[in-house]
C-alpha positions in Angstrom: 8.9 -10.6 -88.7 6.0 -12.9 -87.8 3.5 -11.1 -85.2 2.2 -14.2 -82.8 -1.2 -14.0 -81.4 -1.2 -14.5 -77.6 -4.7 -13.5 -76.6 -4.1 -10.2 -74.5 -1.9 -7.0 -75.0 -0.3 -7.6 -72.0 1.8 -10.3 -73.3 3.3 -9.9 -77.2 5.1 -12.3 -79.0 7.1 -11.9 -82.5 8.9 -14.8 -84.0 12.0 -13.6 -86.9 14.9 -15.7 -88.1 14.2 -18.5 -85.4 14.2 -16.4 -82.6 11.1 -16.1 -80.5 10.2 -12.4 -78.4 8.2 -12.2 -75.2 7.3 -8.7 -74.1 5.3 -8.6 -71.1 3.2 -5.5 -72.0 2.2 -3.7 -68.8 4.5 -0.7 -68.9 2.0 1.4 -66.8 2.7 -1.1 -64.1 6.5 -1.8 -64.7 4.9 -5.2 -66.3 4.2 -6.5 -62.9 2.3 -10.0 -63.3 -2.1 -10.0 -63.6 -4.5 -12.0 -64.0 -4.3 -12.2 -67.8 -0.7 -11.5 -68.0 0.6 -14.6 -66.5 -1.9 -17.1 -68.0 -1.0 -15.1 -71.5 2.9 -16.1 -70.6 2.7 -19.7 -69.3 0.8 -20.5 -72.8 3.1 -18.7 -74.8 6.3 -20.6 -72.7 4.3 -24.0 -73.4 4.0 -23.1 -77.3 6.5 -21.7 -78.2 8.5 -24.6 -76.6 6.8 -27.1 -78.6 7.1 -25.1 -81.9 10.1 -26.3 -84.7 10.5 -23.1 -86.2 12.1 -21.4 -82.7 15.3 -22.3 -82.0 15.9 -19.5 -79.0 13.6 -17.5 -76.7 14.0 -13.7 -76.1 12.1 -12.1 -72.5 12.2 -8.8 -71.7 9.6 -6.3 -70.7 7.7 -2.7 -72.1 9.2 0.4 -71.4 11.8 0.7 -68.9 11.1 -2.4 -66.6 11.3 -5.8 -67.2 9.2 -7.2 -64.6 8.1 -5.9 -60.8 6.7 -9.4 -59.9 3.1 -9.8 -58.1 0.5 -7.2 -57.9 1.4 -5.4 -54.5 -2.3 -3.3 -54.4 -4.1 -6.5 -55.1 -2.4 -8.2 -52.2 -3.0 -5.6 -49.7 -6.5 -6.4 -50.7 -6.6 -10.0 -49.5 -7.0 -12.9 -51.3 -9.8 -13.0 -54.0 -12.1 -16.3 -52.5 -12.1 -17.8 -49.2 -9.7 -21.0 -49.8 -7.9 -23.3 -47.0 -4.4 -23.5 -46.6 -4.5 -27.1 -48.7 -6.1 -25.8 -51.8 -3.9 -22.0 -51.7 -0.9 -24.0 -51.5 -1.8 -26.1 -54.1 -2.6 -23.8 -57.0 0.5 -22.1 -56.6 2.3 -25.2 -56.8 0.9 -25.8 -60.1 0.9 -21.7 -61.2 4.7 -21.9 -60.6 5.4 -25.0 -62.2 3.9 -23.9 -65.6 5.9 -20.7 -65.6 9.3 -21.0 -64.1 9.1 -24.5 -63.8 8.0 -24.4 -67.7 10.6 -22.1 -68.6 13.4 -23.9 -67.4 12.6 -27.2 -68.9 12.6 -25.3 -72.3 15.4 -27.6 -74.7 16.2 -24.0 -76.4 18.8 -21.2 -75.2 16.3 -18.8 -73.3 17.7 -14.9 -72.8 16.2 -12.2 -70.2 16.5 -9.1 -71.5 16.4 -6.3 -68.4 15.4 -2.8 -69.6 14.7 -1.9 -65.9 14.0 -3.5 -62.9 13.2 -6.5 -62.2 11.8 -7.5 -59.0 10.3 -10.7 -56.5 9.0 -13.0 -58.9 9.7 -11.0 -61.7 13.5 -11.6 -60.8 12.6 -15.7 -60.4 11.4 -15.2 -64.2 14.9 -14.0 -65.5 16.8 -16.0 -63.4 14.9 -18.9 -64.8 16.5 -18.1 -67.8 19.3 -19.3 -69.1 21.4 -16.1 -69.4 20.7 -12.6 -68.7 21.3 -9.0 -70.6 21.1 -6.0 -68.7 20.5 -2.2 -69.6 22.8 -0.4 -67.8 20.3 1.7 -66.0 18.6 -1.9 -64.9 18.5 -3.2 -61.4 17.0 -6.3 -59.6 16.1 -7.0 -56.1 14.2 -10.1 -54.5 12.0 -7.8 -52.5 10.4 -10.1 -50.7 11.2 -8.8 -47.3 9.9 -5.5 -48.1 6.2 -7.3 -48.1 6.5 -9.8 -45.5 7.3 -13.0 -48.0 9.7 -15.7 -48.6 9.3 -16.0 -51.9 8.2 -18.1 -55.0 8.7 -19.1 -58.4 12.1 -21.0 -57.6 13.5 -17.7 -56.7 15.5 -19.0 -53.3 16.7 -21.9 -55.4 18.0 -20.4 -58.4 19.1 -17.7 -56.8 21.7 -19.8 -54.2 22.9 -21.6 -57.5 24.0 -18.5 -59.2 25.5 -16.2 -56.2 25.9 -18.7 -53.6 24.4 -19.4 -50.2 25.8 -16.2 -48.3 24.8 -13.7 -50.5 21.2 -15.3 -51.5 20.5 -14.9 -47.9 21.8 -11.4 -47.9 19.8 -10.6 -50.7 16.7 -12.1 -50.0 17.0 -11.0 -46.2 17.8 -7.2 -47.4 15.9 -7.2 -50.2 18.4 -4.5 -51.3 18.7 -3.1 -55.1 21.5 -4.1 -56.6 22.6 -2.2 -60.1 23.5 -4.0 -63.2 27.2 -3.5 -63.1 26.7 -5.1 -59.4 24.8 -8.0 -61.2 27.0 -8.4 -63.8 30.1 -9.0 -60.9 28.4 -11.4 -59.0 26.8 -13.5 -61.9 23.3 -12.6 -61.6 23.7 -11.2 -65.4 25.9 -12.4 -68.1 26.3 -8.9 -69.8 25.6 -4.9 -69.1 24.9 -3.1 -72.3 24.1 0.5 -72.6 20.2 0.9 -72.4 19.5 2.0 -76.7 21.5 -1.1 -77.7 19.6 -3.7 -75.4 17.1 -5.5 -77.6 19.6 -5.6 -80.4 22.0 -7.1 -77.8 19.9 -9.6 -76.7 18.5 -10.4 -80.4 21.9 -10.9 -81.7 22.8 -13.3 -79.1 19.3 -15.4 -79.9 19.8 -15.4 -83.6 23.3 -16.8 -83.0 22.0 -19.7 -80.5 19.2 -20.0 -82.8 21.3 -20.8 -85.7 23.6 -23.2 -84.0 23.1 -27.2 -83.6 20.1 -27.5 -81.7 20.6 -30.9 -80.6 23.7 -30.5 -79.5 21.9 -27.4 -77.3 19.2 -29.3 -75.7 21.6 -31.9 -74.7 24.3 -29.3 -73.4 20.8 -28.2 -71.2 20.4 -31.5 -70.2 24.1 -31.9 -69.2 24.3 -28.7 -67.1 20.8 -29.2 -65.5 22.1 -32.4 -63.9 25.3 -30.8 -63.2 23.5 -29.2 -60.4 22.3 -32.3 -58.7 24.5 -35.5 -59.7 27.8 -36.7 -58.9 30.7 -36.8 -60.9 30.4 -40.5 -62.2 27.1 -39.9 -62.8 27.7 -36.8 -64.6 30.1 -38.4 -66.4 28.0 -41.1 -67.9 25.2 -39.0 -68.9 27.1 -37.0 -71.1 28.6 -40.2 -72.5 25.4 -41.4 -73.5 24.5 -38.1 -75.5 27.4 -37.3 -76.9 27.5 -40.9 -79.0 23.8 -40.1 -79.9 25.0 -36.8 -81.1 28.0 -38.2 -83.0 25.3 -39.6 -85.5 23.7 -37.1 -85.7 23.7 -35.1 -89.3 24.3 -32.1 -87.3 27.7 -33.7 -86.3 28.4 -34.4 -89.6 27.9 -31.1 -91.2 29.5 -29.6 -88.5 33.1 -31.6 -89.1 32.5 -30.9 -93.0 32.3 -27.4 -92.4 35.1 -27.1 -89.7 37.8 -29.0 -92.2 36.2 -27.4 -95.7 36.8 -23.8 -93.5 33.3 -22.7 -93.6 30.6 -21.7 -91.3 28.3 -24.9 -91.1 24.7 -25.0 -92.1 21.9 -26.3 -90.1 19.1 -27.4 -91.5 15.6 -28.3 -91.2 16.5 -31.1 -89.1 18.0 -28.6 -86.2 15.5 -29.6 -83.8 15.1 -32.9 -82.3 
């Protein structure tokens, strides 16, 4: 296992057979974002993205959260410099593009893995995620409500895509805690697992995706992300135009060789486009 530097403690990053960790490292806080944490995370997102040897991205959290969103004590204490409306606006535009925003354009399978809670924008950062693991004993709630917000970090968004219109609003308007086995029922997480076998849940699961055809992956990302927005015609031709790209592709090949010769195929070096 390869130990990544980051540039804080707050934010730990191990790389191992293609598979890339995150660990925000704030456990005395439930890993709620700082000042250095989430400058630590969206660099980490932006490298790690950009690096040939990962082929899947693991985030979870310290201890027994996963992430409890802002700093709640350092809002009650006002905002840090006088700014206008324009310019406050503004660098949280660009603050959540480089972290959610980053994290969903990631080309590579991208897990949460939830020891705990995960709250506000905290909850933005696993739903950004591709799919999501659960410890039993997890639980998630928007909680913006509770301190008079409407929330960030694409959380209104991703959340309507994944539950539906009805019961975003209910959960953003309640900001209610729903448990894991909850989650799991209404598609908020792909899996429950019982809390001691979480990590090696979640890593099996990266290892697997990180193994696979990358390519064929980022496209599949590609495909689904437009699913979201496009027509059906539309749809239809762009996964026309990948899939003949892909059928060149010596992925494609050594994926038919292995399927007739009965084999699990090998990836290479060339995994990553």
């Amino acid at each position: 296992m390869e130990t990544i530097e980051t540039g804080t403690d707050q934010v730990l990053c191990t790389l191992e057979e293609g598979v890339a960790t995150l660990t925000l490292n704030r456990p005395e806080a439930r890993n709620a974002l700082s000042d250095t944490l989430t400058p630590a995370l969206r660099k980490m997102i932006k490298q790690l993205g950009e690096d040939d040897q990962v082929g899947a991205l693991i985030i979870t959290g310290a201890g027994k959260a996963f992430c409890a969103g802002g700093d709640v004590k350092g809002m009650a204490q006002g905002p840090k410099k006088e700014r206008t409306l324009e310019e406050a606006a503004e660098d949280l535009k660009v603050r959540q593009r480089t972290l959610t925003g980053a994290l969903m354009a990631l080309r590579i399978p991208t897990i949460a893995a939830l020891p705990g809670p995960a709250a506000g924008a905290g909850l933005a950062l696993a739903l950004a995620c591709d799919m999501r693991i659960a410890a039993r004993s997890a639980f998630v709630t928007a909680g913006y409500a509770r301190v008079a917000l409407s929330g960030d970090y694409g959380i209104n968004w991703l959340l309507t895509r994944l539950v539906g219109t009805a019961k975003a609003r209910e959960l953003m308007f309640t900001a209610d805690k729903i448990d894991a086995p909850t989650c799991e029922r209404l598609g908020l997480v792909n899996q429950v697992v019982e809390d001691e076998v979480l990590q090696e849940s979640a890593a099996t699961l990266a290892r697997r995706l990180a193994a696979g055809p990358r390519q064929a992956l980022a496209s599949m990302k590609d495909n689904l992300d437009q699913a979201l927005t496009s027509d059906f015609l539309t749809a239809l031709d762009h996964e026309a135009d990948l899939l003949v790209r892909l059928a060149r592709t010596e992925d494609h090949r050594e994926a038919t060789r292995a399927f007739v010769e009965k084999r699990p195929p090998r990836f290479g070096s060339h995994n990553k486009s």
